[in-house]
C-alpha positions as CSV (number, residue, x, y, z in Angstrom):
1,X,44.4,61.5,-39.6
2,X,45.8,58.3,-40.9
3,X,44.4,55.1,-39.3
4,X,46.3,52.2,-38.9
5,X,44.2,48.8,-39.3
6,X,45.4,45.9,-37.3
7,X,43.0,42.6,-37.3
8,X,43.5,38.8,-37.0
9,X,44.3,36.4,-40.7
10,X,40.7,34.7,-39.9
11,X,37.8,36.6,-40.5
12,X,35.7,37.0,-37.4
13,X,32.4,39.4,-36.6
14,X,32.3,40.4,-40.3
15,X,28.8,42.6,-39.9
16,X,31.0,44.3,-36.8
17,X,34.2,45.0,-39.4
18,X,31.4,45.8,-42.3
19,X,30.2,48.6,-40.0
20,X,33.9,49.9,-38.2
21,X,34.5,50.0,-42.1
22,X,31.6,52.5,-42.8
23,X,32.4,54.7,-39.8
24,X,36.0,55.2,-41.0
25,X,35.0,55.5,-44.7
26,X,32.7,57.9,-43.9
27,X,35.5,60.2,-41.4
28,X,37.4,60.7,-44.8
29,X,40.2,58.9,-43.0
30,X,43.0,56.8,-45.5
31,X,43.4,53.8,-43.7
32,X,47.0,51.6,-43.9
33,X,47.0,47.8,-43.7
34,X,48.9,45.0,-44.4
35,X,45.8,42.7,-46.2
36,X,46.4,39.2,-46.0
37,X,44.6,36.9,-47.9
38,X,41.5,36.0,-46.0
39,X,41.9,38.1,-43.2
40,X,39.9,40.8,-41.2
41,X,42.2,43.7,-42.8
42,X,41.5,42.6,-46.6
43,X,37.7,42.1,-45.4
44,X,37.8,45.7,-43.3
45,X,39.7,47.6,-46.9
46,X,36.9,45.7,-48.9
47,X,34.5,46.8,-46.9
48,X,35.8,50.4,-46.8
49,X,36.4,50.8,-50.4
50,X,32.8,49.7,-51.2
51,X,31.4,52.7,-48.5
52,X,34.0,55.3,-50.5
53,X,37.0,55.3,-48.6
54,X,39.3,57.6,-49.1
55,X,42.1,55.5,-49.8
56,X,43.9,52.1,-48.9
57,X,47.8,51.8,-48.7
58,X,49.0,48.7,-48.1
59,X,52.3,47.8,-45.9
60,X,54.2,45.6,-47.6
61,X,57.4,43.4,-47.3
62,X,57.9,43.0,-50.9
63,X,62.0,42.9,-50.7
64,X,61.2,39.7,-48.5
65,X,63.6,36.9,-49.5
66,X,63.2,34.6,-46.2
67,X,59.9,34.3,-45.7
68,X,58.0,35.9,-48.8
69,X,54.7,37.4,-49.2
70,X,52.7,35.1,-51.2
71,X,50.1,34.9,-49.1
72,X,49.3,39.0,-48.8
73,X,46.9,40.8,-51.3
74,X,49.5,43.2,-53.4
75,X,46.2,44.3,-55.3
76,X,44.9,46.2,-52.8
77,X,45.3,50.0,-52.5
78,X,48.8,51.9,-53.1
79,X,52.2,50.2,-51.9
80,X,54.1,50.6,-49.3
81,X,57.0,48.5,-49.2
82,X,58.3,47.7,-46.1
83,X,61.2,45.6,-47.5
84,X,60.9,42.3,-44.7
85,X,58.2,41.4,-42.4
86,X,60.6,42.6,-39.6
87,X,60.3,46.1,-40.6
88,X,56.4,45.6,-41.2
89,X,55.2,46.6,-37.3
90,X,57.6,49.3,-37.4
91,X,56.9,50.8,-40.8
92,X,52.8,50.7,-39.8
93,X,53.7,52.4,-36.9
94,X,55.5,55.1,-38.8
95,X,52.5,55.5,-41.5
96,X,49.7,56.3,-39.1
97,X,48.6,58.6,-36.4
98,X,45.8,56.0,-34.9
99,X,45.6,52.1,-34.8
100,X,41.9,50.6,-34.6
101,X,42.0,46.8,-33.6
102,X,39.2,45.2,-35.0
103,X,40.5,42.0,-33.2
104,X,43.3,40.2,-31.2
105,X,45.8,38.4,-32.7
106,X,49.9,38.0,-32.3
107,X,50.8,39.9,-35.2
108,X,48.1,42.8,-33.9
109,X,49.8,42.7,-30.7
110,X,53.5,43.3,-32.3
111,X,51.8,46.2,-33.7
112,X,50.1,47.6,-31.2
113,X,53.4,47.2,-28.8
114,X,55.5,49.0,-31.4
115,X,53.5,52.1,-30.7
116,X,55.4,52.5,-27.4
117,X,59.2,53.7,-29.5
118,X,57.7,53.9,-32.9
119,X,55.5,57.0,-33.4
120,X,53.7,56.5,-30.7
121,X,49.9,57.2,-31.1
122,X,46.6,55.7,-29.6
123,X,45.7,52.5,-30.6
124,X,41.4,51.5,-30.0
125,X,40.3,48.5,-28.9
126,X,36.7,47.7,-30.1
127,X,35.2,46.2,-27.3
128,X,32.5,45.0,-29.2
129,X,34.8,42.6,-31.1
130,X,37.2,42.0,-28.0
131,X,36.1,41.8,-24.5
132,X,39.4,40.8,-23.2
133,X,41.8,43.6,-21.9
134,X,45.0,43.6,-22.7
135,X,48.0,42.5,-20.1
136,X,48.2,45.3,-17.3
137,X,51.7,46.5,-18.2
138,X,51.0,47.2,-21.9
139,X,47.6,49.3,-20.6
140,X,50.3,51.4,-18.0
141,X,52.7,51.7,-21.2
142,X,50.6,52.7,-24.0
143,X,48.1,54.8,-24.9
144,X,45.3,52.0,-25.2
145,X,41.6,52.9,-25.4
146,X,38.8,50.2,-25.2
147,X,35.9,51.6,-27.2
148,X,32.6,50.7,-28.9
149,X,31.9,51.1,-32.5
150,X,29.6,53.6,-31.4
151,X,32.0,55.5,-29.3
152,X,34.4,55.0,-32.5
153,X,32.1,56.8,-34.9
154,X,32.0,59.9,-31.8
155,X,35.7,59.8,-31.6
156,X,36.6,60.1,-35.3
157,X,34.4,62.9,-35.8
């Protein structure tokens, strides 16, 4: 199974990521992000790397002319290119058979909406980072599960 990572640019809950990062290195699961500089997705593939991950591929928009990509990690894990950021939720989407949101953000929920015409596949909440539920018509749409880490480790065995 291939596991899409989707997480907010500012690290948040990083002993919470450390150990979503464990569980999914340890399933023998290649995981795709797109690793900003900074954020929860270059923490998580850190993270997942150091427990012996499988392997990291990286969605990238590195044909990007209007708004660039200077702010992503290109060193991490084998590329992807996605040619513009436009194509970015779409080409994630296309990549992986799961999604695991290891917190909310607007980018995350581009993402996690693209799952409804792109491939569409489950996409797990971790309630332990987000409480919040997501608006009713996306839960009626999707296939959204709100789970805890612990329920995450069950599932991906």
């Amino acid at each position: 199974m291939k596991i899409g990572i989707i997480g907010p640019s500012k690290i948040k809950e990083k002993e919470k990521i450390s150990r979503i990062a464990k569980i999914i290195a340890d399933s023998k699961n290649p995981i795709f992000v797109t690793p900003d500089k900074g954020s929860s997705s270059e923490f998580f593939a850190q993270e997942y790397l150091k427990n012996k991950g499988k392997k990291v591929y990286s969605v990238l928009p590195l044909d990007d002319k209007e708004f660039g990509y200077s702010w992503v990690n290109t060193e991490l894990g084998e590329q992807i290119n996605c040619q513009t950021w436009r194509n970015q939720p779409e080409q994630l989407n296309q990549e992986t058979d799961l999604l695991v949101s290891i917190g909310s953000s607007v980018g995350g929920l581009i993402e996690i909406c693209y799952t409804k015409w792109f491939k569409p596949k489950p996409v797990y909440i971790i309630t332990d980072i987000d409480s919040e539920k997501l608006p009713k018509v996306l839960e009626e749409e999707l296939d959204i599960k709100y789970i805890s880490i612990s329920e995450l480790e069950k599932a991906l065995k």
